[in-house]
C-alpha positions, 0 to 999 in steps of 0.5 A, a space after each residue: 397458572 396462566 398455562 392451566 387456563 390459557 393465554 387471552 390474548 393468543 385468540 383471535 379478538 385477544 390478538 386485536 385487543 393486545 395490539 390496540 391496547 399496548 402501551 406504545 400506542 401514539 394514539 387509538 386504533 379506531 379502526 382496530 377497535 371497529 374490528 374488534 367489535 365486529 368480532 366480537 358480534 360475529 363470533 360465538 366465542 367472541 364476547 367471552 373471549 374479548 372480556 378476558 384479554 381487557 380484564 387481563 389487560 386491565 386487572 395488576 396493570 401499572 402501565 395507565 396507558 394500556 389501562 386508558 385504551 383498553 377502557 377505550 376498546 371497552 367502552 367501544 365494544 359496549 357501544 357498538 357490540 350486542 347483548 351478549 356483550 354486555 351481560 359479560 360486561 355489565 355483570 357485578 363481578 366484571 364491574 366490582 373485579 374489574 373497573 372498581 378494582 383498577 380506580 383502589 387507592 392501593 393501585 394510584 391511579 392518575 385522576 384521568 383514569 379514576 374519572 373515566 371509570 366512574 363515568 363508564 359506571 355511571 353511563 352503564 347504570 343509566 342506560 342498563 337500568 331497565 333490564 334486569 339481566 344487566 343490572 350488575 352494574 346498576 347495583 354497583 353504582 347504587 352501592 358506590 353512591 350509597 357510600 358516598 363516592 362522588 361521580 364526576 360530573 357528566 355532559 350530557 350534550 357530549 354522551 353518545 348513546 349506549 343502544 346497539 341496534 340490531 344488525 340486518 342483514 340485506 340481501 339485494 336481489 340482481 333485479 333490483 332497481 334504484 327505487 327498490 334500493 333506496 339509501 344503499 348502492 346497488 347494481 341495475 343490469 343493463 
């Protein structure tokens, strides 16, 4: 099947995301998943693609560690990629089929990786809440809560929080001066 609807991981973001999420990892590839971030915010493709290659790398995996740093990636992307992202990721089929999916009794998963995915679930439904066109998310909680599922308990002191600001673009003229400048290195001609 997979030949019909193409392999995740052979475009360019899916590579990257392969490569930070494998197994023999010692630990994150920070500097990868940064990577991946700008890919996903740079390209059109970018977000649909990343949300693939994770959902391949998570959904029917056995390898929990695979699974903790493709969460990982996850929770990278969603903090520091854009709202094309996270319409992808915040939709009630990625957070049902995906997240919810991998934490099912059936799958025994390691306490570690249940808490995680409740936390991203719990942090996403906090900060989504207000926009209506994130608000999968928030309907999976509710729902999740409403049947008594307990979430684990979250410090707040130690949450970073879940707003992407916009990207500007500078553009420094040759004529700039230091005042003009300010806080960015800039060139003064002589």
């Amino acid at each position: 099947m997979e030949f019909l609807i193409g392999n995740p991981f052979s475009t360019p973001v899916g590579q990257r995301i392969e490569r930070a999420t494998g197994g023999s990892l010692q630990s994150e590839d920070w500097g990868l998943n940064m990577e991946i971030c700008d890919i996903i915010n740079e390209t059109d493709e970018g977000p649909r693609d990343a949300v693939k290659a994770i959902k391949k790398r998570i959904v029917g995996n056995k390898n929990f560690r695979e699974i903790m740093f493709a969460l990982t990636v996850l929770e990278t992307c969603v903090k520091n990629c854009g709202h094309r992202f996270h319409v992808l990721v915040a939709s009630q089929e990625f957070v049902e089929g995906v997240l919810v999916r991998s934490i099912l009794p059936k799958n025994n998963p390691p306490t570690i990786l249940h808490d995680r995915v409740l936390s991203l679930i719990q942090s996403w439904a906090d900060a989504f809440r207000s926009s209506s066109s994130l608000s999968g998310v928030v309907h999976v909680y509710d729902d999740l809560r409403r049947r008594g599922l307990e979430f684990p308990m979250t410090d707040l002191d130690a949450l970073s929080p879940i707003h992407t600001p916009n990207r500007v673009r500078l553009s420094i003229s040759k004529k700039a001066t230091p005042i003009e400048c300010l806080d960015i290195y800039c060139t003064v001609p002589l």
